[in-house]
C-alpha positions in Angstrom: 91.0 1.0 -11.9 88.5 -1.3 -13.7 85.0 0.1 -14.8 83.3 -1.6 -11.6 85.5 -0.1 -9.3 84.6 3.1 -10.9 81.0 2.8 -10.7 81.5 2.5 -6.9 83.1 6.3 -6.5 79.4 8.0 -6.5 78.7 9.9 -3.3 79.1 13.0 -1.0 81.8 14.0 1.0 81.5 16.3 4.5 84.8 18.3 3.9 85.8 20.4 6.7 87.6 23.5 4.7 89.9 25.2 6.8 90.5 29.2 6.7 92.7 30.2 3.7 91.5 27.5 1.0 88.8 28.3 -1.8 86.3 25.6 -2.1 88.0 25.0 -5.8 91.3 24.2 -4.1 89.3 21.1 -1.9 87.5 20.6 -5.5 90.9 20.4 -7.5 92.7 18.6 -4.5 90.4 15.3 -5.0 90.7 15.7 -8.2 94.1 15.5 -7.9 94.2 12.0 -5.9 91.5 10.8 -7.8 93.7 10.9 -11.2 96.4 7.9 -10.3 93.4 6.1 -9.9 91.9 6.5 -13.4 94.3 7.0 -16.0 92.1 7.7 -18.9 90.9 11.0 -18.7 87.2 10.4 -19.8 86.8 7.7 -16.8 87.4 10.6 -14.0 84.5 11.1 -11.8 83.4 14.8 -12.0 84.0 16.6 -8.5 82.1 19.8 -7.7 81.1 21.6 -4.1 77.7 22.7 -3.2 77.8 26.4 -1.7 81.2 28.3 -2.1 83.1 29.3 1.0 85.4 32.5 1.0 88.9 31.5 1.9 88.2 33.5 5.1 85.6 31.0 6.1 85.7 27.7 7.7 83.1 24.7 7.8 81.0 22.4 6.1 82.0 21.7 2.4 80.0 19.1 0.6 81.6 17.9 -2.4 79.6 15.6 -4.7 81.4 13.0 -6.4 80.5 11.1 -9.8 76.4 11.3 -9.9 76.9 13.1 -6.5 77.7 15.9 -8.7 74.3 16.2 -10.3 72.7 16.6 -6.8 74.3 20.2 -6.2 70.4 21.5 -6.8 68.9 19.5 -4.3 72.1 20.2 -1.4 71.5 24.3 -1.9 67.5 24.0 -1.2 69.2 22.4 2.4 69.4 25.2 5.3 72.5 25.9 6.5 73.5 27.0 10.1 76.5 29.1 10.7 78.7 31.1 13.3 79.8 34.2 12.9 81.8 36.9 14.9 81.3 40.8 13.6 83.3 43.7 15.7 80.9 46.6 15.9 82.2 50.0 15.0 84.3 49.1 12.1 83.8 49.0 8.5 85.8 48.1 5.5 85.2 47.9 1.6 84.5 43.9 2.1 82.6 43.8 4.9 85.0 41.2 6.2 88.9 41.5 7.8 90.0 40.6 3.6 90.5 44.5 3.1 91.4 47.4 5.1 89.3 47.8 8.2 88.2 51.6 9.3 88.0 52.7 13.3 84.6 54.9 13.3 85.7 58.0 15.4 82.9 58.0 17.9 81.0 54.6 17.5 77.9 54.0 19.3 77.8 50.5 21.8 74.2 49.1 21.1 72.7 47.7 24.5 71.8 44.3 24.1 68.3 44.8 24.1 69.1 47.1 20.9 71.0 43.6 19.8 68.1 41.5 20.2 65.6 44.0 18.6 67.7 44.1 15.9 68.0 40.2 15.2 64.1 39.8 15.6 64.0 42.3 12.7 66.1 40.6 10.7 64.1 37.2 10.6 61.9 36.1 8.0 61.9 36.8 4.4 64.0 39.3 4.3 65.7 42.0 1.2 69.3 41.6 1.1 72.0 43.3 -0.8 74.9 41.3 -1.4 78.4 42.7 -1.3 80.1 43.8 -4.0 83.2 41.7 -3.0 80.9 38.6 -3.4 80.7 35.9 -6.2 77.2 37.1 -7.3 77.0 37.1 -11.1 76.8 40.6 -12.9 76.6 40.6 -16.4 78.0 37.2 -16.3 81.1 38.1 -14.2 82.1 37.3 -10.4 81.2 41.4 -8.7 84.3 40.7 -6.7 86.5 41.1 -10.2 84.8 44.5 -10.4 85.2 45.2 -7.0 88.9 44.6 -7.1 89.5 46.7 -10.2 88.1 49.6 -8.4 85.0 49.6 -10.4 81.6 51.0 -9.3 78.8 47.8 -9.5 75.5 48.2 -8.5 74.4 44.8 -6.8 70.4 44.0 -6.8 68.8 43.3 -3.9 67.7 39.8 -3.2 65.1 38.0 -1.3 66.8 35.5 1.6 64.7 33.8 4.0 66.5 33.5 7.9 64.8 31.0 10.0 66.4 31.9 13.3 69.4 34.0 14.8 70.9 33.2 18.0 73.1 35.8 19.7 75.5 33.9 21.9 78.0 36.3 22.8 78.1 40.2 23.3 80.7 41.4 24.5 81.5 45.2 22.7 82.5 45.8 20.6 82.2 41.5 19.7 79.2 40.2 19.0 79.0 36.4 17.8 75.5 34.9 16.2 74.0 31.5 15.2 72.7 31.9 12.1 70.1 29.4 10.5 68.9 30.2 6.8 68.2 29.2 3.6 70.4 29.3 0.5 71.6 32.8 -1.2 72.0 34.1 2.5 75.0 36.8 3.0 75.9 36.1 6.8 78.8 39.5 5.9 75.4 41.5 4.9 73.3 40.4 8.2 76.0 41.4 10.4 76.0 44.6 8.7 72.7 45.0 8.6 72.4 44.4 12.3 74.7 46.9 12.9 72.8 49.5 11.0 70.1 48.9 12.4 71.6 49.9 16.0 73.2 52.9 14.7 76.2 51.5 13.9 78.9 49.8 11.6 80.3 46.3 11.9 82.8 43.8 9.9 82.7 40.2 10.1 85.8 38.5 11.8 85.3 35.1 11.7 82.8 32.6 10.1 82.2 29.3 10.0 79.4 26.9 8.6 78.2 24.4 10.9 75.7 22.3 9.2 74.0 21.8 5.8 71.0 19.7 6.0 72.3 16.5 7.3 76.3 17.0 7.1 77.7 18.4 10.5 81.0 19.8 11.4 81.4 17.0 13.8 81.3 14.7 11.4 83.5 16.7 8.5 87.1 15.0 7.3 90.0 17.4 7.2 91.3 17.9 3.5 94.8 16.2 4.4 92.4 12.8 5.9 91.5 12.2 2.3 95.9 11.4 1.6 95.9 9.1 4.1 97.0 5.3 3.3 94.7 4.3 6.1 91.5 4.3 4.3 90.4 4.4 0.7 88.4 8.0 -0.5 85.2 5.4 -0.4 85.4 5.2 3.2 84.3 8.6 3.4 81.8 9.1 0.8 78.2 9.3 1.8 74.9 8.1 0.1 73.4 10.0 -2.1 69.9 9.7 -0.4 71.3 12.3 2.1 71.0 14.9 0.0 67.6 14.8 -0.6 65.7 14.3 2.8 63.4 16.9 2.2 61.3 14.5 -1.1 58.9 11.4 -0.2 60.6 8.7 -1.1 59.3 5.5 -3.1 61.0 2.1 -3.1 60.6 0.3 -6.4 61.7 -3.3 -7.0 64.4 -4.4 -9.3 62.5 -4.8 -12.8 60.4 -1.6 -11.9 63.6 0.0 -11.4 65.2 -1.1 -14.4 62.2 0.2 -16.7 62.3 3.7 -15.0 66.1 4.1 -14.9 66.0 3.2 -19.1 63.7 6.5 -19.4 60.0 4.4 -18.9 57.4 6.0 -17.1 56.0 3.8 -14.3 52.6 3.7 -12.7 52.2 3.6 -8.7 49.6 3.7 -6.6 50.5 6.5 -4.6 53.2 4.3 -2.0 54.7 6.0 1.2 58.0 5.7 2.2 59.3 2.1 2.7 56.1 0.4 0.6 57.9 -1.3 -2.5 56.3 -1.3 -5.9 56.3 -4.7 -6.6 53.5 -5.1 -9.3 54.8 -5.5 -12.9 52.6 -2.5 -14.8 52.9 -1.7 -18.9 55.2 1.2 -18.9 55.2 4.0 -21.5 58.3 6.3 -22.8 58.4 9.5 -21.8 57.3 12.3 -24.2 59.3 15.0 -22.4 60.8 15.7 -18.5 58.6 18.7 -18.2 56.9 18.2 -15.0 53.1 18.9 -14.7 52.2 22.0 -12.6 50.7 19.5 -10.0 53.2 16.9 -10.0 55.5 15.8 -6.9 58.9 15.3 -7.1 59.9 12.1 -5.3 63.4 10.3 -4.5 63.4 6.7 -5.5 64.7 4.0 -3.7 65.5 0.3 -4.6 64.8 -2.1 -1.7 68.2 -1.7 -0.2 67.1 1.8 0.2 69.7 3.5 -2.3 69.0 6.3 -4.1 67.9 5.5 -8.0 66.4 8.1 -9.3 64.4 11.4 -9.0 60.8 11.3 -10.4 58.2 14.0 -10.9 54.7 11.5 -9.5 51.7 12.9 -11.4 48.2 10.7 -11.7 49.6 7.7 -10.4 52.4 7.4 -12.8 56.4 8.5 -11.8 58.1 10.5 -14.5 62.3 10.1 -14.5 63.8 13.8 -14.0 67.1 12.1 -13.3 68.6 8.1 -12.4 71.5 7.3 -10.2 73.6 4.3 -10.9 73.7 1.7 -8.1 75.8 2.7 -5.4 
């Protein structure tokens, strides 16, 4: 494949990971059909997921691709919206069906008024702690590699924030939720939590992630899509605007871009989304990418409303943080 054909692979995919895959086993798969592509090694796109999903879990994978890669940040500020089943009176080590699960020998059935109490408590910011069979970093190493050795590890609590929880089924001892939260969320530690706070124990049976920002299930391609000979992996990649809904955006025009994408600061007028900056301006190099503490982080468009670059705006001026090729 030829360098233009290259610069073309730049972009998200919605991957819908089945139960029993790790997200590095979707990673490594593209990787994987990517490499006939690009026989020299340095010319590989990088591949990397945004937000891992336990082999027990289903859902939304997005996988950026090339510069897609860089906007991993911006996907985990997204909120996420997931399903989840938990059986009440049970318990094991995980907090999930991947160890041993334990019948409690006289369990209490919560009401579902007790359910919905319980939810509304559990909504907000709220103080989580993550299970020890989790990825979470201690001292530098996965807790779940403790956890599986047998060793004691005391996991810190941790702020979450849950915008809403939807209970959608209760049948005991069953109880199935629609989560919607932000990133760092433990859906196994919510269900757990809920069940404590009825008197009772629960493990989570099934999950799946729904949404993430603006990539739905509905819309997710099945790992084994991406070998088909009917379309080309660029059929499937998305823009890399969609990853960062949440910034004002600023269209520049082509020479404008081309000064900020070389490292140039450029000076704007304070445009809205859509209003081009079409006014040729001195532009001065930038000293540093530290952002001043008032500054506001914009996505950049060019006038075909691609994604260029991110830019901290501060007095009128737009400060590269990072540019995108044209794609």
């Amino acid at each position: 494949m030829d360098s233009d054909a290259a610069a073309a692979l730049h972009g998200l995919l919605n991957i819908a990971k089945p139960v029993g895959m790790t997200s590095r086993d979707v990673v490594n798969q593209i990787v994987r059909l990517l490499r006939p592509r690009f026989p020299k090694p340095a010319r590989l796109p990088k591949v990397g997921h945004a937000g891992t999903l336990d082999p027990l879990a289903s859902g939304v994978l997005v996988i950026g691709v090339g510069a897609g890669v860089r906007l991993v940040p911006y996907l985990h500020r997204l909120d996420k919206v997931y399903r989840a089943t938990f059986r009440l009176g049970r318990s094991s080590v995980s907090g999930d069906l991947e160890m041993p699960l334990e019948q409690e020998p006289d369990p209490i059935r919560p009401t579902r008024q007790q359910i919905d109490a319980a939810v509304i408590g559990l909504t907000g910011m709220i103080t989580q702690i993550p299970p020890a069979h989790s990825a979470i970093k201690i001292g530098g190493r996965k807790a779940y590699r403790f956890a599986h050795k047998g060793q004691a590890v005391e996991v810190p609590p941790r702020v979450v924030r849950v915008d809403e929880i939807q209970v959608v089924r209760y049948e005991y001892p069953d109880v199935e939720l629609i989560i919607r939260c932000g990133t760092g969320t433990y859906i196994r530690t919510l269900g757990m939590d809920l069940a404590k706070a009825c008197g009772t124990t629960a493990v989570m049976t099934a999950l799946s992630r729904t949404r993430i920002g603006g990539f739905h299930l509905a819309d997710a391609v099945a790992p084994e899509q991406l070998h088909a000979e009917t379309y080309p992996l660029e059929a499937f990649l998305q823009p890399l605007s969609i990853a960062v809904p949440d910034l004002v955006q600023v269209s520049l025009d082509d020479e404008s871009l081309e000064r900020l994408c070389h490292g140039l600061r450029i000076e704007t007028e304070g445009q809205t989304a859509g209003e081009s900056e079409t006014e040729t301006r001195p532009a001065t190099e930038v000293a540093s990418e530290t952002a001043a503490p008032d500054a506001v982080e914009v996505a950049v468009l060019d006038l075909r409303g691609r994604l260029r670059a991110i830019a901290h705006r501060h007095d009128g001026r737009l400060h590269p943080k990072r540019v995108f090729p044209a794609c």
